[in-house]
N, CA and C of each residue as an Amber inpcrd file, in Angstrom:
protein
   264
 112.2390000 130.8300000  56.5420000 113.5040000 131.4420000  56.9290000
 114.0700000 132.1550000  55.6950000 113.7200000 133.2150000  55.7790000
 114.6410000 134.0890000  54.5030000 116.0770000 134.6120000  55.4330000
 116.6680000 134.4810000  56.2820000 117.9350000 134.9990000  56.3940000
 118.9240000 133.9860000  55.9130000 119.8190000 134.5800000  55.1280000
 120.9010000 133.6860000  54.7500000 121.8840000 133.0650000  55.6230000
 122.0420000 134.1600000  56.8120000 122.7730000 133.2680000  58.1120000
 122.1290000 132.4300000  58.7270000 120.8660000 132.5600000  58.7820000
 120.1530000 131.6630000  59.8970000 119.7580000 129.9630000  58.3620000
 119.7680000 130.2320000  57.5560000 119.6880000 129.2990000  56.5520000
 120.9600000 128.5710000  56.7940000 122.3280000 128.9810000  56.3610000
 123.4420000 128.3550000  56.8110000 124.0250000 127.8810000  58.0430000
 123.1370000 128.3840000  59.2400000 123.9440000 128.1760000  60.4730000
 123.0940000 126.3890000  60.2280000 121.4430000 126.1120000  60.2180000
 120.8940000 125.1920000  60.3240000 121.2710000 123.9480000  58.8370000
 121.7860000 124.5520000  57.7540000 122.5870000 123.7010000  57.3100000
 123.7570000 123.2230000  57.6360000 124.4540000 124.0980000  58.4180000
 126.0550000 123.6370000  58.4550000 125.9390000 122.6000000  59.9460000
 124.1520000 122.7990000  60.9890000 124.4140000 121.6860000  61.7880000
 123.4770000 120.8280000  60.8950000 122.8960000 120.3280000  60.2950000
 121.9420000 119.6520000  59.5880000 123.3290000 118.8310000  59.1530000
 124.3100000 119.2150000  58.4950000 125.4350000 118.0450000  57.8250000
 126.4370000 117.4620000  59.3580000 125.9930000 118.0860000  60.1030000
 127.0780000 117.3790000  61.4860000 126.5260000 116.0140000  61.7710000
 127.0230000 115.2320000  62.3400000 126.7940000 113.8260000  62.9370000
 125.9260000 113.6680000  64.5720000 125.0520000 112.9850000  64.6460000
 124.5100000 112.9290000  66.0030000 124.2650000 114.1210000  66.8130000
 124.7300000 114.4210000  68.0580000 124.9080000 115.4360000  68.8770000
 126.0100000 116.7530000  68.6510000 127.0650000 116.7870000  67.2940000
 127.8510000 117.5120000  67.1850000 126.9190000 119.0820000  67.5390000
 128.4090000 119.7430000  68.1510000 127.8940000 121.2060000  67.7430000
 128.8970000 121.5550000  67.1180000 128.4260000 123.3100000  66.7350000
 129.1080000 124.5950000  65.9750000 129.3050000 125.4490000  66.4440000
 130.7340000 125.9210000  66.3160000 130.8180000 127.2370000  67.3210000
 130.2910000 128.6000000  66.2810000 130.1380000 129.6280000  66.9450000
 130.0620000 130.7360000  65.7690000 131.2410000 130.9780000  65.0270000
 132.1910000 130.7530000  65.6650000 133.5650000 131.0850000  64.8840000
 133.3120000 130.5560000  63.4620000 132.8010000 128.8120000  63.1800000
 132.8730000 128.3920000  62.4160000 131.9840000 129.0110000  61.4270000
 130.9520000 129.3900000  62.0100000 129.7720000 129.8200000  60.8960000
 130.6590000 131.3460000  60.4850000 130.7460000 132.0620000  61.2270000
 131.8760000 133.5510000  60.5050000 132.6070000 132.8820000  59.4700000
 133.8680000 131.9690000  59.6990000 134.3050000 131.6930000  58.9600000
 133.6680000 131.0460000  57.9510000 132.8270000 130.4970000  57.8000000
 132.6260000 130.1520000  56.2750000 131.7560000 131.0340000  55.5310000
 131.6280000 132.0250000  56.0660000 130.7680000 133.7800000  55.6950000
 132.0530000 134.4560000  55.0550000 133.0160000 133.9680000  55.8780000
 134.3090000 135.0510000  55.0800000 135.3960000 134.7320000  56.0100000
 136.1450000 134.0810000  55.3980000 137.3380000 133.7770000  56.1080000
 138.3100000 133.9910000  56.9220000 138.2420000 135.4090000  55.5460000
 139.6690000 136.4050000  55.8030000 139.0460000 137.7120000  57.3210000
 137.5400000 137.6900000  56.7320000 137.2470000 138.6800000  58.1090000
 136.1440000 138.3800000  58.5290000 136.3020000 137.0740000  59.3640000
 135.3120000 136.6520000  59.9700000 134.8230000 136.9930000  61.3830000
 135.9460000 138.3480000  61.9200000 135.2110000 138.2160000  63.1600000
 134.4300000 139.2650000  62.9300000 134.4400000 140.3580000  61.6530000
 133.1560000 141.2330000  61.2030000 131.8240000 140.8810000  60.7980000
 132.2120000 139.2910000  61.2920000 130.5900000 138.7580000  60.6500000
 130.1120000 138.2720000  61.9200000 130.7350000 137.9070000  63.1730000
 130.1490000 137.6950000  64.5330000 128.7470000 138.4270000  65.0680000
 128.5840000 139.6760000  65.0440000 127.3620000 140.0300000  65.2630000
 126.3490000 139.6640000  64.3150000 126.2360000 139.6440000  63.3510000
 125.5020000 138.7740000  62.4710000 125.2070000 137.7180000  62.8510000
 126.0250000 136.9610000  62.8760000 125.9350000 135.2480000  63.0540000
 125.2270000 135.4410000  64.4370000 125.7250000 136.5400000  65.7010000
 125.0360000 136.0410000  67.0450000 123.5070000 136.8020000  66.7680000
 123.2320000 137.5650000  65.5570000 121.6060000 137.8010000  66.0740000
 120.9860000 137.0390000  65.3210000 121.6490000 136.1930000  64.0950000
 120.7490000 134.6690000  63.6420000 120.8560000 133.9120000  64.5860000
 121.7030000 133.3220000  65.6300000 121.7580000 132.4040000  66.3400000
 120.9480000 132.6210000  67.3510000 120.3890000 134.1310000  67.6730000
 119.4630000 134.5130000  68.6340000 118.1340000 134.0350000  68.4060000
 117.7770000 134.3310000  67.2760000 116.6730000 134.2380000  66.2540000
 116.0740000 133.1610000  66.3820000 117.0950000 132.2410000  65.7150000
 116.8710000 130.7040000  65.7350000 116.4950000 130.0430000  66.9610000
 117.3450000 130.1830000  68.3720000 116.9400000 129.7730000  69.7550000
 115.4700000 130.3890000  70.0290000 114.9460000 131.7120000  69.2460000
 113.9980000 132.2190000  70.3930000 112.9980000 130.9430000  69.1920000
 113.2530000 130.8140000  68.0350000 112.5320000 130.3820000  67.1640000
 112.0680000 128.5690000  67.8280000 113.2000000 128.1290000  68.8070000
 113.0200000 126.7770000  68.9190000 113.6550000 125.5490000  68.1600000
 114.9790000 126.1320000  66.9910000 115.1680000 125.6600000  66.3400000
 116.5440000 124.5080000  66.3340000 117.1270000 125.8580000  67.4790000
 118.4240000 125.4160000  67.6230000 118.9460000 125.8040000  69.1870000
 119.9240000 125.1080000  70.0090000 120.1850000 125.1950000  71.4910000
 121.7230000 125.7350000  71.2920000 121.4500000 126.0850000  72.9670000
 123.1420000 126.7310000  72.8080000 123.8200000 126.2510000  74.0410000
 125.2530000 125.6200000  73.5080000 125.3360000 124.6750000  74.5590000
 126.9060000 124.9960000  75.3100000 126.7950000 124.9270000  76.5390000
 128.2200000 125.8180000  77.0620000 128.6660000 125.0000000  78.3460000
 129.9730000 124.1590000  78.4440000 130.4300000 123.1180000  79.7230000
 129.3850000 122.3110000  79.2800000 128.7250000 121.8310000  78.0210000
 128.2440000 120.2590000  77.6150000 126.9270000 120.3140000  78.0130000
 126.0320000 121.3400000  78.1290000 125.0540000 121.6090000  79.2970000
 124.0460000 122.7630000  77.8570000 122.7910000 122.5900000  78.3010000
 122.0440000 123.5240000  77.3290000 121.5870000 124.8950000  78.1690000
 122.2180000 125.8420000  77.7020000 121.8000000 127.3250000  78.6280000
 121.0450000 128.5680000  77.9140000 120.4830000 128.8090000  78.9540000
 120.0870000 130.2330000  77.7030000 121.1640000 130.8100000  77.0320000
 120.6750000 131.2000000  76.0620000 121.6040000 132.4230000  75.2990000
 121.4680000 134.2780000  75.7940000 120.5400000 134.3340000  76.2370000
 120.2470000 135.8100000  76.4600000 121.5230000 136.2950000  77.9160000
 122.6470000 137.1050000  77.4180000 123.2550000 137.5330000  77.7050000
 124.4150000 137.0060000  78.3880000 125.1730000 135.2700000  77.4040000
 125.8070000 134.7950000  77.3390000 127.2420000 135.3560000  77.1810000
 128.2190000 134.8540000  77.5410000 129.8670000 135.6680000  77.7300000
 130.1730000 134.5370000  77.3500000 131.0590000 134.5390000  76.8760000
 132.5550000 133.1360000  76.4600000 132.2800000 132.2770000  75.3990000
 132.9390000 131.1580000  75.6980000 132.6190000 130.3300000  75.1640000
 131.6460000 129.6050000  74.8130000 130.3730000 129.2420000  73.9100000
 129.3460000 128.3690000  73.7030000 129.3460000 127.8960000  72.1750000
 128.7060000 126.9620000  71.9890000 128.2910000 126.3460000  70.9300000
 126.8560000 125.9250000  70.6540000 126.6360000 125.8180000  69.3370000
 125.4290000 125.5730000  69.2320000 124.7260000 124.0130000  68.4580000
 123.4600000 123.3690000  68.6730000 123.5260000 122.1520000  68.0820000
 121.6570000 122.2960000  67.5390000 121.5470000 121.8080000  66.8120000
 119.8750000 121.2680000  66.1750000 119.4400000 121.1840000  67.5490000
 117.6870000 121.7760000  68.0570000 116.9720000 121.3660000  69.2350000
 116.8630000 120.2920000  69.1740000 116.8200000 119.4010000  70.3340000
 116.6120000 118.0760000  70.7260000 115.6470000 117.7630000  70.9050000
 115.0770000 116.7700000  70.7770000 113.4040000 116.3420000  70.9270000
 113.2280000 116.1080000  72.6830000 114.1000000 115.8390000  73.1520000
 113.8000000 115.6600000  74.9800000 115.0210000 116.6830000  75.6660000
 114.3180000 118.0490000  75.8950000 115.4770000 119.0580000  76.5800000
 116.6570000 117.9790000  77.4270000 117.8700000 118.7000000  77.4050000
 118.8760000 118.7040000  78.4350000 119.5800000 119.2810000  79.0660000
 118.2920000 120.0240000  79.7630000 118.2960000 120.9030000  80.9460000
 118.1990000 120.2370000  82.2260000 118.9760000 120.3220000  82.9030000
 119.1270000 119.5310000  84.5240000 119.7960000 120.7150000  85.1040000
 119.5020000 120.3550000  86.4730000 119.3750000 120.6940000  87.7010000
 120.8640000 119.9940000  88.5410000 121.1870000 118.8000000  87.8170000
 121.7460000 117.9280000  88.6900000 123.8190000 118.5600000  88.6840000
């Protein structure tokens, strides 16, 4: 991994606890505080990267969904060793 976003997004969940996630907001903001929503497209084509990579899930209503052409609200967490993808 040579991208520096996709390096920090998997450190900043690597220090979370258990199942926590990260929103992108958070990863912008610690890219740049003051203008973090100029760093959002960035952060969403590492976070793209990383999912197609297997690395990391994106998780939206507590539930793991694709990312490819996601709207609103989601977060993201370390891949899980047993998907939690349901049907139910």
């Amino acid at each position: 991994m040579s991208n520096p976003v996709e390096e920090l997004i998997v450190e900043l969940l690597t220090d979370l606890k258990g199942n926590d996630t990260l929103s992108p907001n958070q990863v912008a903001k610690t890219i740049n505080e003051e203008n973090w929503r100029r760093q959002l497209p960035q952060v969403r084509a590492a976070i793209q990267k990383l999912v197609d990579e297997g690395k990391i899930e994106v998780i939206r209503k507590g539930k793991v969904v694709d990312f490819e052409g996601i709207k609103g609200i989601y977060r993201v967490r370390l891949a899980q060793a047993t998907p939690d993808v349901s049907d139910n």
